[in-house]
N, C-alpha and C positions, 0 to 999 in steps of 0.2 A: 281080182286081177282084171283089169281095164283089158276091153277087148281092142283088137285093131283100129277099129272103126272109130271108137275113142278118140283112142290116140291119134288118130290122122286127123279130128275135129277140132281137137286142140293144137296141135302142130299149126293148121289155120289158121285160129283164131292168131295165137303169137304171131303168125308173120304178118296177119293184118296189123295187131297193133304196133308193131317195128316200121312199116311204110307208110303207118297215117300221121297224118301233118300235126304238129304240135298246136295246142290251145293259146296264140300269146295275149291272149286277152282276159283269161285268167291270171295267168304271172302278172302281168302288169297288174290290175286290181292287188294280188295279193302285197306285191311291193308298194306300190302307193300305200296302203293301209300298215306296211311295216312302215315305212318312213315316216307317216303322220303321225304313226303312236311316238316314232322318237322323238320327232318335232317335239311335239305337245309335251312328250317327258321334258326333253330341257327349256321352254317356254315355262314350264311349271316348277322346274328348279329354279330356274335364272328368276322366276319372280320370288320367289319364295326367298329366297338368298337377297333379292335386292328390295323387295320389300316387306315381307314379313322379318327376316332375320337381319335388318340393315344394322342395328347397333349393336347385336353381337357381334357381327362380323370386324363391325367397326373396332369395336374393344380391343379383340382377340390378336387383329395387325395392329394397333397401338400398343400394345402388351410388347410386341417386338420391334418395333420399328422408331415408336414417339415416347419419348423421356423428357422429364423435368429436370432441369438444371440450374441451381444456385448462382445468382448475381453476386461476387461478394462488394463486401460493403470495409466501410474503413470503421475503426474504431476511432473515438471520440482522440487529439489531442488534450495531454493534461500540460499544462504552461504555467511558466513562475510570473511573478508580478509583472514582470516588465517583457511578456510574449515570449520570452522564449523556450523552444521545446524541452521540457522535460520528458517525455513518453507519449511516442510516436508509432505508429503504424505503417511499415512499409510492405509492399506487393511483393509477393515470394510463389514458389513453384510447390505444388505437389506433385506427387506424381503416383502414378499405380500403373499397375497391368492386369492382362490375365493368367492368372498362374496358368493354367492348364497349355497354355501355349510357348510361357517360358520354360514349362518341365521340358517341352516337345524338342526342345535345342537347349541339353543341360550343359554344352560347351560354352553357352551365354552365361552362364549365373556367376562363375567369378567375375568375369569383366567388367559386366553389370557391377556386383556389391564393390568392386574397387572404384568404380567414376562415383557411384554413390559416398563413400567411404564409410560401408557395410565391410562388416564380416564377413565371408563367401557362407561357412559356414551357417551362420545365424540365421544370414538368409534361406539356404537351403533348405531347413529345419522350416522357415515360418514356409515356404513353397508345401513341404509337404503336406501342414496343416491346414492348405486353403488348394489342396490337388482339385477338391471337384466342383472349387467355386468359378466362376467367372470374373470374382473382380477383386483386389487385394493391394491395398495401399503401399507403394517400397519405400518411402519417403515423406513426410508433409513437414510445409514450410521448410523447403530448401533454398540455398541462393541460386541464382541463375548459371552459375558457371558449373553448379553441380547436376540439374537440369539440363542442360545442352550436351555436357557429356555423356549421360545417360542417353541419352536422344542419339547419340552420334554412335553406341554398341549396337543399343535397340534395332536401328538400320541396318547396321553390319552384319547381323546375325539374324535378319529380319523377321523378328519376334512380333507378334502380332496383338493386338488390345493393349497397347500402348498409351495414356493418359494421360495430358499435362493439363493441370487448374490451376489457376490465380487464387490465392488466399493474402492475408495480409498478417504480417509477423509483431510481435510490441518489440521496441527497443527504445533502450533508458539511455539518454548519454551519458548521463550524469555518475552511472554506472553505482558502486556501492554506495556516495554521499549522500544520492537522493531514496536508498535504497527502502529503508524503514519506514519513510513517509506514503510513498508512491505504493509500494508494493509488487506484487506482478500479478501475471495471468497464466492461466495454463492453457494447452492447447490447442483449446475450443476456444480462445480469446477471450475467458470468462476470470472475471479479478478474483485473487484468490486471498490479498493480503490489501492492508492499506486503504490510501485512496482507491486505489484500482476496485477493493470488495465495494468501500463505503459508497461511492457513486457509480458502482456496476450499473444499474437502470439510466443512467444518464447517458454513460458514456458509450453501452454497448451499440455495436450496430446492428440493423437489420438486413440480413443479406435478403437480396430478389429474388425473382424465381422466371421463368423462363421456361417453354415451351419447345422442346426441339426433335427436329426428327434426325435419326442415325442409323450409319449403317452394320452390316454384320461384327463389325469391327471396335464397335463403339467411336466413330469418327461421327462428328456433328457433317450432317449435308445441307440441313435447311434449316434457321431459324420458323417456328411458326409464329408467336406469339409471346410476349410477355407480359405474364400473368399477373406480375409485382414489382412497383418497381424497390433498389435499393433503397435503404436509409440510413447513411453514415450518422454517427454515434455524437452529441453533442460536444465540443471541447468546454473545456475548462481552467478556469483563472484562479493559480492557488496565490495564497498572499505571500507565499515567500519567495524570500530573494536571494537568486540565485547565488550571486557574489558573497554573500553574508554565509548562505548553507556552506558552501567552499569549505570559509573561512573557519568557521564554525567546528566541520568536522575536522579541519587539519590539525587543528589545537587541541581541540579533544581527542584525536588519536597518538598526537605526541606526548598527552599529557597520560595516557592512560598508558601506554608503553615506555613513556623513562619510568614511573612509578610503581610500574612491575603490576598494574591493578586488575582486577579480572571485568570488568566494566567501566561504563561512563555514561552521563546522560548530560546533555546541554540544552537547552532554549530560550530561542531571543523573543521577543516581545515589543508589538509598539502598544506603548500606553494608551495612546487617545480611542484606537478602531479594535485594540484588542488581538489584533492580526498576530497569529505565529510568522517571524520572518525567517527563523532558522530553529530547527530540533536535528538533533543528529544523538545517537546513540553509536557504542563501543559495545562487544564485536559489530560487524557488519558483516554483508555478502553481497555479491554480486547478482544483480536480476538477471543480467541479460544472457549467465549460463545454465545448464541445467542443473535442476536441483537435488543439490549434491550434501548442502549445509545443512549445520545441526538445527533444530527447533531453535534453540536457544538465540541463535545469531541471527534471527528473521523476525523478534521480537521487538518492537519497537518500546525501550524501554523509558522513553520520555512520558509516555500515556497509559504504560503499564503497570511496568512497577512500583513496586513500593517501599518505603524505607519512613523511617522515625526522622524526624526533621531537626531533631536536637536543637542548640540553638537559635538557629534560623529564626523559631520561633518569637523570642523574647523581644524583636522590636513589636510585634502586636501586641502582644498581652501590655507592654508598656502604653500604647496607644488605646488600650482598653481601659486602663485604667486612669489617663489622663482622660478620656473623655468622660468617666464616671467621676471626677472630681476626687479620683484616691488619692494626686500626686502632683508634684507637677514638677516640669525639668531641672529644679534648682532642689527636690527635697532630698534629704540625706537619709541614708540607709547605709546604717551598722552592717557592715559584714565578718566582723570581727568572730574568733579567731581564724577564720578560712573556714569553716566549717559550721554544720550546724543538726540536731537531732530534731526528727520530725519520726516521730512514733518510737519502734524499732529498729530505724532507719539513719542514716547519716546521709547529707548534701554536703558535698567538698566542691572547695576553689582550686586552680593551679597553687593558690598560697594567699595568704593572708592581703586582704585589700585593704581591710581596716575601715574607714569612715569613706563612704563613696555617696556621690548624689547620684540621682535617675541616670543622666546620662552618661556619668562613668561606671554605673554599672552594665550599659551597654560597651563601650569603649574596653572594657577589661575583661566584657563576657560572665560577671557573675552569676553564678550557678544559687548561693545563697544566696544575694540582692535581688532577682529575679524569685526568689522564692517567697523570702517574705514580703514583694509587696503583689504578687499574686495572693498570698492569705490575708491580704486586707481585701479582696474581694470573693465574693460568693463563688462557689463551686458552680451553682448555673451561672454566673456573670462571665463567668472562663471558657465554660462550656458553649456560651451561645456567640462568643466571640467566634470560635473555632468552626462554629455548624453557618454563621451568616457568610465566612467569607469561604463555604464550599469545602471544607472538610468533613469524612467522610459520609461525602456522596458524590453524585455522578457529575460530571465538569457539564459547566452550563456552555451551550454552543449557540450562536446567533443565529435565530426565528427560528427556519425548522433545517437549517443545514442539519445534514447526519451525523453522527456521534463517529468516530475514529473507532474502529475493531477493535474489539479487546481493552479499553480505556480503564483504570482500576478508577474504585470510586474512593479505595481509601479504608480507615478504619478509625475512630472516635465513640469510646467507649461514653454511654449515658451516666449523668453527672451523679445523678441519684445512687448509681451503685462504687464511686470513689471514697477511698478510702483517705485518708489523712496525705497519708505517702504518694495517693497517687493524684490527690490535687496538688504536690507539689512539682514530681517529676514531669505532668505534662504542662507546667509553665516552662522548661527549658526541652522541651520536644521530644521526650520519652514519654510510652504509651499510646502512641498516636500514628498514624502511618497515614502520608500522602505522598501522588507523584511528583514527578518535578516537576509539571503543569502545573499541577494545584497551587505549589507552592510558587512559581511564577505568576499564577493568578491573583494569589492573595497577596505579592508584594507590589502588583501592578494596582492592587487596591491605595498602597501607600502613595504609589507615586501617580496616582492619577485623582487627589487631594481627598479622598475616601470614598469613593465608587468603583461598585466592582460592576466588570461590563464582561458580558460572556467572548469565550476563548473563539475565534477562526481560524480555517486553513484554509479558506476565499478569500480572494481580496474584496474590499471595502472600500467603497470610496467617502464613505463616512461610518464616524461612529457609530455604535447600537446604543440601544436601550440601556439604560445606565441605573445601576439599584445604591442607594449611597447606605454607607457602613459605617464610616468614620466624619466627623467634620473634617472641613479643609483646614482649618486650624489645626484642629489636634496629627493629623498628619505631616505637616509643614513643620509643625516642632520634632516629630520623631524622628523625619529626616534629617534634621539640623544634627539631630544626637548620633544616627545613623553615619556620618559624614565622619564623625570623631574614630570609627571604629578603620575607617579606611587612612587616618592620619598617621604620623611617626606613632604615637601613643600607642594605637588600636591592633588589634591581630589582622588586620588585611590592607597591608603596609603596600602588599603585590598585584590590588586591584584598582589601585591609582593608575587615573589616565591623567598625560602631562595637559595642563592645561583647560582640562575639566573639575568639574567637581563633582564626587563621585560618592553616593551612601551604599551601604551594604551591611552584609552581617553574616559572621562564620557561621559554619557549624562544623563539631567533628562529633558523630554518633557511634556507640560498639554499636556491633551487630550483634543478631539476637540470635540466637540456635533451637536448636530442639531441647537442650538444657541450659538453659537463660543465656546471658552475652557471655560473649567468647572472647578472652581476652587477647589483644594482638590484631583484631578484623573489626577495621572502623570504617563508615561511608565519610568522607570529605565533601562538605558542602559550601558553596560562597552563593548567597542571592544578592544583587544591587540594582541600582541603579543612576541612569547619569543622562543629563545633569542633573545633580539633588537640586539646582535653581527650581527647573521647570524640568522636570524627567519625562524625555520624546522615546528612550529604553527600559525593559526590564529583561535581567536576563541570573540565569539558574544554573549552576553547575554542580554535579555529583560526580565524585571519583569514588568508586564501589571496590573497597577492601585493598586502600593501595599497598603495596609491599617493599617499598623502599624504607628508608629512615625518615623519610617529611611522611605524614600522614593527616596533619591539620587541615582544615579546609581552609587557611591564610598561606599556606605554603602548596598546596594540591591543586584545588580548583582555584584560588583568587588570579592566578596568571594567565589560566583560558581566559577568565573573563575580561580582561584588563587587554589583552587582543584584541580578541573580539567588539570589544565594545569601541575600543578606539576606532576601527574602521566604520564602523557602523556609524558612530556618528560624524565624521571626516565624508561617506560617503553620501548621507543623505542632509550634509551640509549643513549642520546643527550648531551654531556659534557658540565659539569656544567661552569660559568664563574668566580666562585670562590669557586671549590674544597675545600676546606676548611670547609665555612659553608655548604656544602652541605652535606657531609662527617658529620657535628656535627648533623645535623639533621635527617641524617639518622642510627644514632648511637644508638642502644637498651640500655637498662636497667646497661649490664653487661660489655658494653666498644664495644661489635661489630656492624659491621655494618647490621643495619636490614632492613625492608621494611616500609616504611613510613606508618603514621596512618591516 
């Protein structure tokens, strides 16, 4: 226990240190030395951060703030002969938000899917499945008036990460006629059918790319740079022509519907450049809606299908064997009694023709006359006719333009494995399968004096490359016989144009099943051409399985073509071969001359 004296010593001491003057020159020392350590601290962050860690830093605010953003670009125009648009590219809106900020005001979402013309519902549902994203498309490619409305709730109910892009939409005017050919595109602006697939590298475009800085909001505040520029997509020049495809599909859908028939195929043809000027296929669909239509109706059946050519055939095989010196247009052929036996097998006539030369037995379409004077020729003399002018195989296209989607090549059984019977029936075009290309190609053979010149769907300002098949001689006489089949005499009485001269040749083929031909289900075929003088057309009609009471190809297809044709050569002013009645038919009401009806 501290004694008194202690304690009174201490008591001292404290009241001396209570009354002596404070040290401020210690404090101060100690605060300068705190203040320089923190200096130096943030001198040694601030550099560290602005120069050792410069492009992280850099990165990590561009990660938030600086985005790339898409130029868009146009897709290539596709155009008929003479410039005008077939499938076009127009500027459209997308749009998006932020979900997370539309949930935040769910009084917005009907009004919203109604100026869109959304389901509220539907949309709700996708909101939910994009709750924790920040970005989610309501719309692409819409029109402007659906855009601006949306714009005009979005405000009202001031929803936030609101998004309007420029995109560009396809649209076909031509709507279903050009449909088969052209094709379309999906979404992505990427060809999914047609032309559109077959020059997809041509036509697509490149969209740009661009640098921008934005705010919280996703709102652009600063261009910085652009990185890329656009590169719209190449147009292109098809060879056909507008006014003809029309014409073309209007007759082949009238004729496919009075006929009651479940298909059709047409194509026109100019002989010299080989140009398709018109293909139009039956059903059709519409491009420029969504896609809704069966497989079946999107198939362009002019370069796909396939069918046995029946008839059709028999002016070649005659022209094959007039150039092999089997025949010639004056010789006679017994076709007596109507029929004839070739193995186990019978060949019938509609009825007894009796003594017929070459060219009546094109004119009356015998099935026997065409039979035995195909067996005065070799099994390969038959066979290499069929294979030179592009039966089955792939349709020859000019230099290296691209093949057409899905193009059938056809079907042409090897000669060596024909049987008796079946060298007979493929001289009247059973056994054999090509499209109605093909078979326009191989009649463009006839009327372009025996050269076959491969098929386009560019235009051409000149011919191609030209492979000759036939002499021009031996051609110019089968047209002559060809001519008789389109007279009062002939079965295609209905493919006479007034005041041309016009060759061609029926066909009516069964169709084949899973259990041979079905009786009742014939394709109807007419091929010609005109003028047989000098033939500037060739053109191909199939009506597939008609179901009326006409089902011949003189009473089915010869009246497409006889349409058809007549405009065709009226419009690109092809002198008539007897001015006369050309002139009385095209003569109006009041004595002048007008435009045909």
């Amino acid at each position: 226990m501290a004694t008194r004296l202690e304690r009174e010593k201490r008591a001292e001491r404290w009241q001396k240190a209570l009354t002596q003057k404070p040290n401020y020159s210690a404090r101060r020392t100690v605060l300068v030395l705190c203040l320089g350590v923190a200096f130096s601290a943030v001198l040694a962050s601030a550099f560290y951060r602005q120069v050792l860690e410069t492009d992280f830093l850099k990165h990590e605010g561009d990660l938030r703030s600086v985005r790339e953003r898409e130029i868009p670009a146009r897709r290539g125009m596709v155009m008929d002969r003479h410039g005008e648009p077939l499938a076009i590219s127009t500027a459209v809106a997308t749009l998006s938000i932020d979900p997370r900020s539309l949930l935040e005001r769910p009084q917005a979402i009907a009004p919203l899917a109604r100026s869109l013309e959304l389901d509220p519902k539907e949309l709700g549902q996708r909101l939910d499945r994009f709750h924790a994203k920040a970005f989610m498309y309501l719309r692409r490619r819409v029109e402007p008036r659906l855009a601006e409305a949306a714009e005009d709730v979005v405000h009202r109910y001031d929803v936030q990460g609101f998004g309007v892009e420029t995109e560009y939409r396809r649209f076909y005017p031509g709507g279903e006629v050009f449909a088969h050919v052209l094709g379309f595109t999906n979404i992505d602006d990427q060809g999914q059918e047609g032309i559109e697939l077959a020059y997809d590298p041509r036509l697509r475009a490149i969209p740009g790319k661009r640098r921008v800085i934005q705010d919280g909001r996703g709102r652009v505040v600063e261009e910085i740079e652009q990185i890329r520029p656009p590169r719209h997509g190449d147009d292109l020049l098809l060879s056909l022509d507008r006014r003809l495809q029309f014409l073309t599909y209007r007759e082949l859908k009238r004729a496919v519907s009075e006929h009651q028939a479940v298909a059709g195929t047409a194509v026109l043809l100019d002989v010299d450049s080989g140009e398709v000027l018109a293909a139009a296929s039956q059903p059709s669909f519409n491009p420029n809606a969504p896609r809704s239509e069966l497989a079946a109706q999107r198939r362009n059946r002019v370069f796909t299908d396939l069918f046995e050519p029946g008839s059709t055939v028999k002016p070649l095989v005659i022209a094959m064997a007039l150039e092999n010196g089997v025949l010639n247009p004056n010789s006679i052929v017994d076709t007596g009694p109507g029929f004839m036996q070739v193995g186990r097998n019978r060949v019938r006539d509609v009825r007894n023709f009796g003594l017929l030369n070459t060219t009546s037995v094109l004119t009356k379409s015998s099935n026997v006359g065409i039979v035995k004077i195909a067996r005065q020729m070799d099994p390969a003399l038959l066979w290499q006719l069929y294979d030179r002018i592009g039966f089955g195989q792939p349709l020859r296209w000019v230099g290296d333009e691209q093949p057409f989607p899905g193009t059938g090549s056809g079907f042409l059984p090897n000669f060596e494995g024909w049987s008796e019977f079946e060298h007979a029936t493929l001289a009247f075009g059973y056994g054999l399968n090509v499209t109605t290309m093909q078979l326009a190609s191989a009649y463009a053979v006839l009327a372009g004096d025996g050269v076959l010149r491969p098929a386009t769907l560019l235009r051409r300002d000149r011919g191609s490359e030209a492979r000759r098949v036939f002499s021009a001689r031996t051609t110019r006489e089968v047209r002559a016989m060809m001519e008789t089949v389109v007279s009062a005499e002939g079965t295609a009485r209905r493919a006479a144009v007034t005041g041309y001269r016009v060759a061609g040749k029926t066909g009516t083929a069964k169709k084949a099943g899973p259990r041979g031909y079905v009786d009742g289900q014939y394709q109807a075929v007419f091929a010609g051409m005109a003028p047989a003088s000098d033939p500037r057309f060739v053109m191909v009609v199939m009506i597939d399985e008609p179901g009326g009471k006409d089902y011949y190809g003189g009473l089915v297809a010869a009246p497409v073509f006889a349409k058809v044709m007549e405009m065709a050569l009226r419009l690109y002013n092809v002198p008539p071969d007897d001015p006369a009645a050309s002139l009385l038919l095209t003569a109006g009401a009041d004595g002048r001359a007008g435009v045909p009806r």
